[in-house]
C-alpha positions in Angstrom: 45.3 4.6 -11.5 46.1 5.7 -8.1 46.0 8.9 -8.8 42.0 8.2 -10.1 41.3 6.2 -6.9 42.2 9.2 -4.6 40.1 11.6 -6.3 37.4 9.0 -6.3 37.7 9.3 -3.0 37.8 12.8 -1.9 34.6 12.9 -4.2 32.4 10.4 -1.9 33.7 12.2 1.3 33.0 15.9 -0.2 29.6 14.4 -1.3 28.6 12.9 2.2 30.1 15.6 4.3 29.4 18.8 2.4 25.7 18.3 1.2 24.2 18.8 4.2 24.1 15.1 5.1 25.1 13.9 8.7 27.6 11.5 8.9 26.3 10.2 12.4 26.0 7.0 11.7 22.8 5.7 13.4 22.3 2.9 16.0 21.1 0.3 13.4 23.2 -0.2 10.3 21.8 -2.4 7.5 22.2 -6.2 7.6 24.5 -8.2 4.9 23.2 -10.6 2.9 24.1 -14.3 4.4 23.1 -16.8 1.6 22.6 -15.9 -2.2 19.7 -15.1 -4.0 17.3 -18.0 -5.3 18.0 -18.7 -9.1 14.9 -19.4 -10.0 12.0 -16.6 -11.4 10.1 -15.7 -8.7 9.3 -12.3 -9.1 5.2 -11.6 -9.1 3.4 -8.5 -10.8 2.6 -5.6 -8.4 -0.9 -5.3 -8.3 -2.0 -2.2 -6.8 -6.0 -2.0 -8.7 -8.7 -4.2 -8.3 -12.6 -3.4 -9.1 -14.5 -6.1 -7.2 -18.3 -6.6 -6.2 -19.1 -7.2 -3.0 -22.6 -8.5 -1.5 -23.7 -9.1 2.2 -25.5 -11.4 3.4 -29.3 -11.9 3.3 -31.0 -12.1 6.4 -32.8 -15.6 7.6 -36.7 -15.9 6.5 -39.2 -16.0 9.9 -40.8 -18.9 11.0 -44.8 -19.5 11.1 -45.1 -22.3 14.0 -47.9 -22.9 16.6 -46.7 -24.5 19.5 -48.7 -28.0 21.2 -48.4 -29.2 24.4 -49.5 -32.0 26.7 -53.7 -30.8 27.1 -53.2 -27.6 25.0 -53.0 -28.2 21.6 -52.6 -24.7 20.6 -50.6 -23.4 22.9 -49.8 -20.3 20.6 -47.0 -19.0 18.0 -43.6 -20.2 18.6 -42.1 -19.6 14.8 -38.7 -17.8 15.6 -37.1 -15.2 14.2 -34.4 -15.5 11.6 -30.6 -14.6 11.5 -29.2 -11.4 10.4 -27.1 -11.9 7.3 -22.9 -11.1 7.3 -21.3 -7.7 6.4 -18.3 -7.5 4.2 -15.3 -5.8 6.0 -12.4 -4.7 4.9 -9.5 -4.3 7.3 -5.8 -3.0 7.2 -3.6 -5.7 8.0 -1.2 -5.5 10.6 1.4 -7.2 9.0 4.0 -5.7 7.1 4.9 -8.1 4.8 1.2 -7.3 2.9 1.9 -4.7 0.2 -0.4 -6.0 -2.7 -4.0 -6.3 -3.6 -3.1 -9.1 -5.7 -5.5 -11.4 -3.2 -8.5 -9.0 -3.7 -11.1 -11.7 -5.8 -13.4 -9.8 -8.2 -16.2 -11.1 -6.0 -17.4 -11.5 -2.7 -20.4 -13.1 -0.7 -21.2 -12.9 2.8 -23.2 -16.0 4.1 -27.0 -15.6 5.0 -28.4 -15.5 8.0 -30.6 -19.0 9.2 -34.0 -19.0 9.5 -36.2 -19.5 11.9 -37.6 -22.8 13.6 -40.3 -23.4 16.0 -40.6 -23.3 19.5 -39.2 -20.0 19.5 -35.4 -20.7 18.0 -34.1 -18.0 16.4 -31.5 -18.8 13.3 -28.3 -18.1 14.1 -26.7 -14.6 13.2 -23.9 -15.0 9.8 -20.2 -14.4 10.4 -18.8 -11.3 8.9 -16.5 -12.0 6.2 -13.5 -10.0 6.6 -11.3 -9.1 4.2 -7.5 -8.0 5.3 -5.8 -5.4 2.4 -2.6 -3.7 3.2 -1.9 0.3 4.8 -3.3 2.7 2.2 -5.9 1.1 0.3 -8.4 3.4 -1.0 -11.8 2.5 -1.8 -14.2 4.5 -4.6 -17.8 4.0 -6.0 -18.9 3.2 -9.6 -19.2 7.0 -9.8 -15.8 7.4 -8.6 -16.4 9.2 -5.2 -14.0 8.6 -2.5 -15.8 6.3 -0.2 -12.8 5.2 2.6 -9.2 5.5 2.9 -7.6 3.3 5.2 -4.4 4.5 6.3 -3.2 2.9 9.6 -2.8 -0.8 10.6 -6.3 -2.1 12.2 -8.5 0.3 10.7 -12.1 -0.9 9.6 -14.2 -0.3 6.7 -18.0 -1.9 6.3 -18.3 -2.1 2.8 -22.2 -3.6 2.6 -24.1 -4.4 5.7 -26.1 -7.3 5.8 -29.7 -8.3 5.7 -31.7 -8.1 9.2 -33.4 -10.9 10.2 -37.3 -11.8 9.6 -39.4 -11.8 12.4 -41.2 -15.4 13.3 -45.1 -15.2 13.6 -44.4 -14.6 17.8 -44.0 -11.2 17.0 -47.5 -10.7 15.4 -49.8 -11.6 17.8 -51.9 -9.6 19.5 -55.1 -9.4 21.4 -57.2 -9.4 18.4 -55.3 -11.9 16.4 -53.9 -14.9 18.5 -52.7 -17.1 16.3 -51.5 -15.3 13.1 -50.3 -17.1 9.7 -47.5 -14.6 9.2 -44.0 -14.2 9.2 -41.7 -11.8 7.8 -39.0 -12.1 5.1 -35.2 -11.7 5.6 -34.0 -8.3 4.3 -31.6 -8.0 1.4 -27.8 -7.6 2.2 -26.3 -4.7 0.3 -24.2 -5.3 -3.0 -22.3 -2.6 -4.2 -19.1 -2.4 -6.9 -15.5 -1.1 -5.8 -12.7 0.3 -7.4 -10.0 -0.7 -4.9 -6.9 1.2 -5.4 -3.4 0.9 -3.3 -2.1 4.4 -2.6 1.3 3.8 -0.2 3.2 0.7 -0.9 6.8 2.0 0.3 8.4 4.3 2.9 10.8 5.3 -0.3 10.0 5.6 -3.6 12.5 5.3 -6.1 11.8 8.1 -8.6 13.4 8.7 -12.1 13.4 8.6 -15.6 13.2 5.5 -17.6 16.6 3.9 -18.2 18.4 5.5 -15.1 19.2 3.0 -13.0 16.4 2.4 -10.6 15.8 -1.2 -10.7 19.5 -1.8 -11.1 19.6 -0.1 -7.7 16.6 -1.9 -5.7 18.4 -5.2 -6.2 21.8 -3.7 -4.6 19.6 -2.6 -1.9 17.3 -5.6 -0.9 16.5 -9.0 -2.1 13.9 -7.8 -4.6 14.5 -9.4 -8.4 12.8 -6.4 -11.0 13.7 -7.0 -14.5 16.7 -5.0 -15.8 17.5 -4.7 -19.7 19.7 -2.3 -21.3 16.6 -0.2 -23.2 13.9 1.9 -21.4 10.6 1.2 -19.6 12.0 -2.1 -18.7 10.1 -1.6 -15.5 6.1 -1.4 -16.1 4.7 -2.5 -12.9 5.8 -1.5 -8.9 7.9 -3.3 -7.3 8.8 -3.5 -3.5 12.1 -4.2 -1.7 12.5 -4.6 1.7 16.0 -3.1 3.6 16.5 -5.3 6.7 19.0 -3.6 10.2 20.2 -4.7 12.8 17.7 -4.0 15.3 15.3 -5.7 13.1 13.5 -3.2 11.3 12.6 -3.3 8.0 11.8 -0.4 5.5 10.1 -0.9 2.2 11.7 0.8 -1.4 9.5 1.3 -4.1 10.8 0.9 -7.6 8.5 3.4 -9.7 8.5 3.0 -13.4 10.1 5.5 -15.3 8.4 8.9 -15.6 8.5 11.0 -18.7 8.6 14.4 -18.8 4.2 15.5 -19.0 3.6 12.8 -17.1 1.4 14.8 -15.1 -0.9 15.7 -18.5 -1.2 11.6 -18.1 1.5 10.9 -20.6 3.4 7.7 -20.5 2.2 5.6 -17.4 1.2 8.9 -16.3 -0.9 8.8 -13.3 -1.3 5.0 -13.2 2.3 5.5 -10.8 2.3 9.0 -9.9 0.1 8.1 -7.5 2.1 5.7 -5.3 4.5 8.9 -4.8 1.7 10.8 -2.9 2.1 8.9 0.1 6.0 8.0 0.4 7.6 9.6 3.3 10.8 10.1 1.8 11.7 10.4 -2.5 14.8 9.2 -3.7 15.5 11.0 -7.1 17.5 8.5 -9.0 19.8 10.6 -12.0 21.9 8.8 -14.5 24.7 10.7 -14.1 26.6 9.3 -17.2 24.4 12.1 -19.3 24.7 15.4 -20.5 23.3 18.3 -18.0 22.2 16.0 -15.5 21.0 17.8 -13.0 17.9 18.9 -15.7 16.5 15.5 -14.9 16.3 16.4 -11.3 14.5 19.8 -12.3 12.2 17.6 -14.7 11.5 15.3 -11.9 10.8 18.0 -9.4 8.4 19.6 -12.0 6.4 17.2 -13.0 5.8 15.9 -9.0 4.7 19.9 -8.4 2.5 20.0 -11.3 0.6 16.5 -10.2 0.1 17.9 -6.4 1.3 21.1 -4.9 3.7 20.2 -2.0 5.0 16.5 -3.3 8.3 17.9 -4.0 8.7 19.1 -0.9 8.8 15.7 1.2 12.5 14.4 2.4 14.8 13.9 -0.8 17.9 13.5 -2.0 19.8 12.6 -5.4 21.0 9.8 -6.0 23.7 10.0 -8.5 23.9 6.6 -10.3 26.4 4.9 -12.3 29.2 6.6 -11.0 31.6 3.6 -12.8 31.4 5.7 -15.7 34.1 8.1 -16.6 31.5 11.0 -18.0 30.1 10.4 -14.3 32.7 11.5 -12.7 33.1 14.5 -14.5 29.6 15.7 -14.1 29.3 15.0 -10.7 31.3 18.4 -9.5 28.8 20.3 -11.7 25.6 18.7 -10.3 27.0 19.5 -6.7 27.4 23.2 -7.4 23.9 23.3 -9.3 21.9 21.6 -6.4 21.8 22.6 -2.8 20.2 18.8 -1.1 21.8 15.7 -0.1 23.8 14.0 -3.4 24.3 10.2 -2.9 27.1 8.8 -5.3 27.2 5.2 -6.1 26.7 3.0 -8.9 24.1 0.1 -8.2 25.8 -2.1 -10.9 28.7 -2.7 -9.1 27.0 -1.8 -5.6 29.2 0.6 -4.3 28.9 2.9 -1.8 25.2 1.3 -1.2 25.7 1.7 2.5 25.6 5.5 3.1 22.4 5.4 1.1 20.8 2.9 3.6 21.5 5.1 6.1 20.5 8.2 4.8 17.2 6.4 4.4 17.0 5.2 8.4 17.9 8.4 9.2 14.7 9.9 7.6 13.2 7.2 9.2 13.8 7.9 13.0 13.4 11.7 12.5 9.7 10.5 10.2 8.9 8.6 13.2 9.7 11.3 15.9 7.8 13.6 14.8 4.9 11.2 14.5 5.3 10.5 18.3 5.6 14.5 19.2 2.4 14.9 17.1 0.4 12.6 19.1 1.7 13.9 22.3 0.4 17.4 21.6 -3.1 16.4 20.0 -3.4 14.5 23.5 
């Protein structure tokens, strides 16, 4: 047994130091867990689709009013003009914490605009109603064209713009007509039909076949509860961990459900999840390592990703070689090392060790993610 423990250990310190992988440990090391998880069920379905129809505002009818005064009884038109009726806008919220369109409704109405009263009082303009969805939420017509895509915090899209405002009779008279018996309507707000689809919903995404290990692993990693049975495509719906550090940041891990291989020919969940991967800044290939010819999977994985967009493959990775409690693991871990030339993370999530060099692989691609977001803006300025 002792004799099994040292190997087990020259294995993890071959696998950190050798693969390419830094072991500079960051400034900010992930946070333990200081009271247990709640017992109860309180996991809620990802919802990353919603089709919803969405109306403005009308805009407030004019007013046809004559004005009287002490000794002048007509005095001329006074009927106001009318409000202009609310826009629907959707905005990116800047919370974190949002990473679901479960709140979207499958409609929405913008108030109307008031109308018009006499002695020249216009009705009073509608609030917009304003609609907050989270970073990466993509909007397409009924014909499916690409209509907005949202990907910062605080960015703005006017879905339907709302009615003007009539005009009162005031705004008719001339020198031929004086005192004209007309006012105009409130226009129409706009009502159109979305498909609203959620694009990025994690910094990592989890990626792997079914039965591998990955929800196993995103509750060793964060507080997040996904279902976990013992048979395949246990997982059929996203779901979102958070990893919390010491200086308070918090990065977001994506469990995806489990791809098989033609998923890009839309086989299996297919493109329903292949999706979410576009956007992730940094893939974590998960491989059950307890297998024969594991490292396949990983040239599976990397196939179909190329296949479904040209370049996805190519965004900050590593392997993640899972249930490493497992004798056959062991074994096969040598091979996949000399097979593969990126960053191999051994652990097994059942049992949760060796979680931690993981986390900070993950913060590493972080800080050096978020660098070169800063150097790019310095240059475009």
């Amino acid at each position: 047994m002792v004799a099994l423990d040292n190997i087990r250990c020259n294995l993890k310190r071959f696998v950190i130091n050798v693969r390419h992988y830094s072991t500079q440990v960051p400034t900010a090391r992930p946070l333990k867990w200081r009271k247990p998880r709640c017992t109860k069920n309180t996991v809620k379905p990802f919802v990353d689709y919603r089709k919803t129809i969405v109306q403005a505002g009308n805009g407030g009818d004019g007013s046809i009013s004559f004005l009287r005064v002490f000794a002048n009884a007509w005095a001329g038109p006074d009927g106001g003009d009318g409000g202009n009726g609310g826009h629907v806008i959707y905005e990116t919220s800047l919370e974190s914490n949002m990473r679901s369109l479960e709140h979207i409704k499958p409609m929405y109405k913008a108030k109307d605009g008031e109308n018009g009263a006499n002695k020249d009082c216009n009705g009073a303009n509608a609030d917009h109603l304003t609609i907050q969805v989270p970073v990466g939420t993509v909007f397409f017509d009924e014909n499916g064209v690409l209509v907005s895509d949202l990907k910062t915090p605080g960015d703005l899209f006017v879905a339907t713009k709302g009615g003007a405002g009539g005009k009162g009779n005031h705004y008719f008279a001339t020198n031929e007509n004086r005192a004209p018996y007309i006012a105009e309507e409130g226009g129409e707000g706009e009502k159109k039909v979305f498909h609203v689809e959620l694009r990025t919903i994690a910094f990592a995404g989890l990626v792997g076949f079914p039965n591998a290990g990955k929800s196993t692993l995103l509750r060793a990693v964060s507080r997040a509860r996904p279902r976990v049975a013992s048979y395949p495509f246990t997982t059929r719906n996203p779901h979102v961990g958070v990893i919390e550090y010491e200086d308070y940041e918090q990065l977001s891990v994506a469990d995806i459900p489990g791809l098989i291989r033609g998923a890009h020919l839309n086989r299996g969940l297919g493109y329903s999840f292949l999706k979410h991967i576009e956007r992730c800044e940094c893939l974590l290939f998960v491989i059950d390592l307890s297998l024969d010819e594991p490292w396949t999977q990983f040239t599976d994985l990397r196939y179909e990703l190329e296949q479904y967009q040209k370049g996805l493959s190519e965004l900050p990775h590593a392997i993640v070689a899972n249930k490493m409690d497992l004798h056959k693991s062991k074994e096969n871990l040598e091979q996949l090392l000399e097979r593969v030339d990126i960053p191999v993370l051994p652990v097994s999530a059942k049992y949760r060790e060796n979680v931690e060099p993981l986390l900070l692989f993950v913060r590493k691609v972080y800080d050096e993610v978020r660098l070169k977001k800063i150097a790019s803006k310095d240059v475009n300025r």
